[in-house]
C-alpha positions as CSV (number, residue, x, y, z in Angstrom):
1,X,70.1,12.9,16.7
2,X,67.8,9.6,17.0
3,X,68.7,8.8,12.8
4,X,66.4,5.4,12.4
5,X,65.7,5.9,8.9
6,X,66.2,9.6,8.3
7,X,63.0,10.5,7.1
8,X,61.9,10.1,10.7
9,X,65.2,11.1,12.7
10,X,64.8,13.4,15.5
11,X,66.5,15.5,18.3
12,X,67.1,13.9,21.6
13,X,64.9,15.4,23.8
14,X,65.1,14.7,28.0
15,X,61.9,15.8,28.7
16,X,60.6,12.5,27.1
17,X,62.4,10.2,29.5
18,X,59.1,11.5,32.3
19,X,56.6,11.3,29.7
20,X,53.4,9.7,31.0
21,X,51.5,7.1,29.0
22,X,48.1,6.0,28.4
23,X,46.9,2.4,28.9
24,X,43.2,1.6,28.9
25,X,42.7,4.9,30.2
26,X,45.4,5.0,32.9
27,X,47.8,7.0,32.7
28,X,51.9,5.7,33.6
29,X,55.4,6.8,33.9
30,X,57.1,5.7,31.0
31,X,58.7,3.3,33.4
32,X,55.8,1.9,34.7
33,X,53.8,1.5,31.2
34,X,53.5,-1.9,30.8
35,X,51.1,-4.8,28.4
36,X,50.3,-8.1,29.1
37,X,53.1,-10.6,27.3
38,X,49.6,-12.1,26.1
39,X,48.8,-9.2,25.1
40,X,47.7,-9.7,20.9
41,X,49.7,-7.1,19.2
42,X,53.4,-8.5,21.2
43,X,52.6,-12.0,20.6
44,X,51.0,-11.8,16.6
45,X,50.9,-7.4,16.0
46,X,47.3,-8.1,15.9
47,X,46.4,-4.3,16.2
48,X,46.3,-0.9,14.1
49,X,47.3,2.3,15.1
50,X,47.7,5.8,14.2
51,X,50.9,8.6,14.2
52,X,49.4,12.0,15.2
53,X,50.8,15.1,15.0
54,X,50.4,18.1,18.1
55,X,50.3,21.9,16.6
56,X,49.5,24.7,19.2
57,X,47.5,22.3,21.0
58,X,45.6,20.7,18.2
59,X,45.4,17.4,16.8
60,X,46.0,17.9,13.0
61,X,43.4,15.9,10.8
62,X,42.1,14.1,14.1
63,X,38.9,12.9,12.4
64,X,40.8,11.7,9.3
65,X,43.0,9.4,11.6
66,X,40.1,8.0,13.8
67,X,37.8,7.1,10.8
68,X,41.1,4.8,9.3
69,X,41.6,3.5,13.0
70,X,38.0,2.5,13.4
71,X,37.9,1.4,9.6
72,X,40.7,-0.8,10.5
73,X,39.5,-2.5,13.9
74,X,36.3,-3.1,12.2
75,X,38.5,-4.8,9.3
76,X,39.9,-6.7,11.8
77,X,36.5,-7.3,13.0
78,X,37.2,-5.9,17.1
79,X,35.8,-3.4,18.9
80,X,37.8,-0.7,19.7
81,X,35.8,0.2,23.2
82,X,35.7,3.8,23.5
83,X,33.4,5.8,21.0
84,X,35.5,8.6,18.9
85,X,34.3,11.2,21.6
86,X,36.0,9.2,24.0
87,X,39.0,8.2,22.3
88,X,39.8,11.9,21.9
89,X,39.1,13.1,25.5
90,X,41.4,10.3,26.2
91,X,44.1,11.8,23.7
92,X,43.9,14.9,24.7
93,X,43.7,13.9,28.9
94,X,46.8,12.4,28.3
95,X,48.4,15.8,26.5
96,X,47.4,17.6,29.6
97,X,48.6,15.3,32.0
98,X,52.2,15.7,30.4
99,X,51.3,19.5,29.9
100,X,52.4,19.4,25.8
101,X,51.1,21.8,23.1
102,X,53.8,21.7,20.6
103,X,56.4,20.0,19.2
104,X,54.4,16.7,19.9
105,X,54.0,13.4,18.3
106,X,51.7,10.7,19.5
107,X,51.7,7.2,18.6
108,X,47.8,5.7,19.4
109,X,47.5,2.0,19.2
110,X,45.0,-0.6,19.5
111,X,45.0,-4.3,20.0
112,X,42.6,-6.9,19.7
113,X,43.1,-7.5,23.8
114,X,44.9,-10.1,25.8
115,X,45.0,-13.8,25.0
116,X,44.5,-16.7,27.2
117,X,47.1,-18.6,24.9
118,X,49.5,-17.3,22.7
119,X,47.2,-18.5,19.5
120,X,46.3,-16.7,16.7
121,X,42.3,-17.0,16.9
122,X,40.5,-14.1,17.8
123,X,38.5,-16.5,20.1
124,X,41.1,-16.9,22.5
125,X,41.4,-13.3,23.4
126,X,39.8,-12.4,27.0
127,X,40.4,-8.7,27.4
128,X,39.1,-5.8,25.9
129,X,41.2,-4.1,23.3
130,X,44.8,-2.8,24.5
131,X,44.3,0.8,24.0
132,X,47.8,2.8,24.8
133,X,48.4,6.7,24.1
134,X,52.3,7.6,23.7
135,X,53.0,11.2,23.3
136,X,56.5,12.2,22.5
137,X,58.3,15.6,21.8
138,X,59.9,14.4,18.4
139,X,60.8,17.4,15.9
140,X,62.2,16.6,12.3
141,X,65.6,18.1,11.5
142,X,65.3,21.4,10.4
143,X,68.0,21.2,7.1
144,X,65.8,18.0,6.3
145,X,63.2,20.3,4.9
146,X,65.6,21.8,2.3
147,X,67.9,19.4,1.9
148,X,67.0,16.2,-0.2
149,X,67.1,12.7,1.4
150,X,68.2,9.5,-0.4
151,X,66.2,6.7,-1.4
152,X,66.9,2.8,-2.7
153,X,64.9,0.8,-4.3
154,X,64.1,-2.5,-2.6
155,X,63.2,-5.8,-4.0
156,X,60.1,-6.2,-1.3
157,X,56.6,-6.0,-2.9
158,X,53.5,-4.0,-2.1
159,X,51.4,-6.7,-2.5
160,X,47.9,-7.4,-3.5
161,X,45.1,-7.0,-1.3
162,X,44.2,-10.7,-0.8
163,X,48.0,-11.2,0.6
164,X,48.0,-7.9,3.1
165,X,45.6,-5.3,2.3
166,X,48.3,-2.0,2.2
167,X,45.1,0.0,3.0
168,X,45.0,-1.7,6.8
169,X,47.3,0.7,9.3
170,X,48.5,-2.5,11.3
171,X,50.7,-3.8,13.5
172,X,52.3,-6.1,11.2
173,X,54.9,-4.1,9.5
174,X,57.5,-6.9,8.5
175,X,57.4,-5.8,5.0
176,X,58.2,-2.4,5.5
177,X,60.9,-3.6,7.8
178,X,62.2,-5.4,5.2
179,X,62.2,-3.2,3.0
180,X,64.2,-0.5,5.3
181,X,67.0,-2.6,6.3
182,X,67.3,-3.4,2.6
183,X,67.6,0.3,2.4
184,X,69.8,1.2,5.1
185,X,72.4,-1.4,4.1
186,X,72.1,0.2,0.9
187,X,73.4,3.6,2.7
188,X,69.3,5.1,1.8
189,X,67.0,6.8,3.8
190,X,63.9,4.9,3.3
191,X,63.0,2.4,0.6
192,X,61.3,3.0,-2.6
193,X,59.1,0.0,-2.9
194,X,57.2,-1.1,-6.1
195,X,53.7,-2.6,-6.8
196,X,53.2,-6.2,-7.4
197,X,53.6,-4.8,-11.7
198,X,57.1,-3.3,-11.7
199,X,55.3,0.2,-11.1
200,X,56.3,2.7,-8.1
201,X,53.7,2.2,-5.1
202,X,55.1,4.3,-2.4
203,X,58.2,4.4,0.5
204,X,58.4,1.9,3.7
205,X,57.0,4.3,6.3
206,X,55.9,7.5,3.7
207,X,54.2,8.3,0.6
208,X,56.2,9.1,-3.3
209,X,55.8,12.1,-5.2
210,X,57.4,13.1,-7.9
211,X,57.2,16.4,-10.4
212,X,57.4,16.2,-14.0
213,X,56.6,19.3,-16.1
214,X,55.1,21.1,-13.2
215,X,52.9,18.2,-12.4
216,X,52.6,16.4,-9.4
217,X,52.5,12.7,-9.8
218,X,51.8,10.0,-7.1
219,X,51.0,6.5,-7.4
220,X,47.2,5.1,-8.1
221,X,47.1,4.5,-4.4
222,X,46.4,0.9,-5.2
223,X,48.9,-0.7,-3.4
224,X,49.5,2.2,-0.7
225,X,48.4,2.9,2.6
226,X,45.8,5.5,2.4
227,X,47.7,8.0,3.8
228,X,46.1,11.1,5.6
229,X,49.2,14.0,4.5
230,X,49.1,12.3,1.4
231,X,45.7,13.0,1.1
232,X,45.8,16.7,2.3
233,X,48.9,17.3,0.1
234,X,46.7,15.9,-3.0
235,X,44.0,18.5,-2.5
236,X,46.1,21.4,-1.5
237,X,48.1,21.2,-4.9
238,X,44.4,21.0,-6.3
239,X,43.4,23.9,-4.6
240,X,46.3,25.8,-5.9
241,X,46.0,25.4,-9.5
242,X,48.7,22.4,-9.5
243,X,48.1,19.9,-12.2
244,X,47.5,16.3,-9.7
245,X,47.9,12.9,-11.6
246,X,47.3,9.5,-9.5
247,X,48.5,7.1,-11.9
248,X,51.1,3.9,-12.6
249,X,54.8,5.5,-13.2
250,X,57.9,3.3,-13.4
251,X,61.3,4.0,-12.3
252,X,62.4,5.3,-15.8
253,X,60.3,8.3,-15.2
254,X,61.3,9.2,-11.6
255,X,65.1,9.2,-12.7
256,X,64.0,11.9,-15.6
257,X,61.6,14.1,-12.9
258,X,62.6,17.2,-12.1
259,X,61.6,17.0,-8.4
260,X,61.0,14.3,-6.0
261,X,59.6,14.5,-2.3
262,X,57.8,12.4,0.5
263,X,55.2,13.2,2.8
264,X,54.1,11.6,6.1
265,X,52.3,12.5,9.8
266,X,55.7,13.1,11.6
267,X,57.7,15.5,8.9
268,X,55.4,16.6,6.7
269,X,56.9,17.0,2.8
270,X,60.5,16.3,2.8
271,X,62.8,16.2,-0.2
272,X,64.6,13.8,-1.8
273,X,67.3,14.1,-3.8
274,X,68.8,11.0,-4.8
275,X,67.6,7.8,-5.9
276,X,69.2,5.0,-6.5
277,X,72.3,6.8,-7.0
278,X,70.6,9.0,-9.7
279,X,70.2,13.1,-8.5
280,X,66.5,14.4,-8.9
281,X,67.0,17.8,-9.9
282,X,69.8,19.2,-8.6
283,X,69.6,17.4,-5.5
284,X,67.8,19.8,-3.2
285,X,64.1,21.3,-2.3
286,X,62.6,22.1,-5.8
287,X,59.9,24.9,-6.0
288,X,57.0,22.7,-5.9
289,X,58.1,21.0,-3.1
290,X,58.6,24.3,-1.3
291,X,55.4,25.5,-2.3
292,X,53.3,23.0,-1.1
293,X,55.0,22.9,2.3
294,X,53.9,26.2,2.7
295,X,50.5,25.4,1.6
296,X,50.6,22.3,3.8
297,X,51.7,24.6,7.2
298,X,49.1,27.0,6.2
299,X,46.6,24.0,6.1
300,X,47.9,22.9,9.4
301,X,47.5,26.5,11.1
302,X,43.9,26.2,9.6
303,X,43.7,23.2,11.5
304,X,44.5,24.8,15.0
């Protein structure tokens, strides 16, 4: 098992060593799939991108992802190229051409283009934007959807929007990458990172949930990515009578919750079950964590 930061380990799988791969509409052998060194998102992660997930041939939540892609390349003021009816023929060309239905996560990204000069102004780029389509068979563990995960608090910062705006999907990760070696040296899973106030904003790569008194509480999304499964899971707990509070929590009340889980693209909800050494619960799934993944796979089969 492939265990960089367990929340998104996965099985080995040989089929993915033929994969073919998408760039600017040409498709590869993973061998042969190649960018520019001038390219902007190797020599500054000038880009966005999206993780997607592949269910009985379906994209899930397709249009959700493209309108945070093309909200982010118009944020980073670039034209992606392709309109969204052509991004997703290209998407799901590329499925075809590797002949995947299930069992299938794609990672879509999009650079401002090549440079003529490895310089940060957008003026010196000469391309148009790096578009490149990689669709893997990735599964999570299957006793990760019972058993709880561990998490560690980090000192790195979601910061304010006029540092790095959390809501912009890019390239430039180094703070979430931070924040997970922090964690893995601390023997965690993934790192629980805090707003810029001392209150809990979210994980390095997913999104915090807790459960106290049969409600479900997340942060105020402030300082968060805006999350597409976190999104789903919010309405879905709606939908189903679940009391829903987006709101500022510190670490005193996650110790005291009764449940704790993440959510993300590539697992979906996964518990946790330890944080910071303290056990949430009794350590395992709780029953509004198995709940709503059942009412998030039913969501998904709506989906395909």
């Amino acid at each position: 098992m492939l265990d960089t930061g367990s929340s998104h380990a996965h099985g080995s799988d040989p089929r993915n060593e033929t994969i073919l791969i998408d760039i600017n509409g040409q498709i590869y052998p993973r061998a042969d799939a190649k960018v520019s060194v001038f390219d902007s998102g190797f020599i500054l992660g000038d880009g966005i991108w999206e993780g997607l997930r592949v269910h009985k041939g379906k994209i899930a939540f397709l249009e959700r992802h493209l309108d945070r892609l093309y909200q982010g390349a118009k944020t980073l003021d670039f034209e992606v190229g392709p309109t969204r009816e052509e991004l997703t023929a290209r998407l799901y060309n590329c499925l075809k051409a590797n002949q995947m239905h299930e069992g299938v996560h794609i990672r879509l990204m999009v650079t401002r283009g090549e440079k003529s000069t490895p310089y940060q102004d957008p003026r010196a780029t000469i391309s148009p934007a790096t578009i490149v389509i990689i669709p893997e068979y990735k599964n999570p563990p299957k006793e990760h959807s019972q058993k709880g995960l561990r998490l560690a608090t980090v000192h790195v910062r979601r910061g304010y929007p006029d540092v790095q705006d959390q809501k912009l999907n890019s390239h430039s990760k180094i703070n979430c990458i931070l924040a997970c070696i922090q964690a893995t040296k601390a023997g965690a899973d993934e790192a629980l990172m805090l707003d810029p106030h001392g209150f809990v904003a979210t994980c390095n790569s997913t999104h915090f949930f807790i459960v106290r008194k049969g409600e479900l509480w997340t942060s105020t999304g402030d300082f968060c990515l805006g999350g597409i499964t976190r999104g789903i899971i919010l309405e879905v707990a709606r939908d189903a009578g679940i009391v829903v509070r987006e709101k500022n929590f510190s670490l005193t009340d996650v110790y005291g919750a009764e449940e704790s889980f993440i959510t993300g693209t590539f697992a979906g909800v996964t518990p946790v079950g330890d944080i910071d050494g303290r056990i949430i619960g009794d350590g395992a799934r709780g029953p509004v964590c198995l709940r709503l993944q059942e009412l998030y796979k039913a969501r998904i089969e709506q989906e395909a």
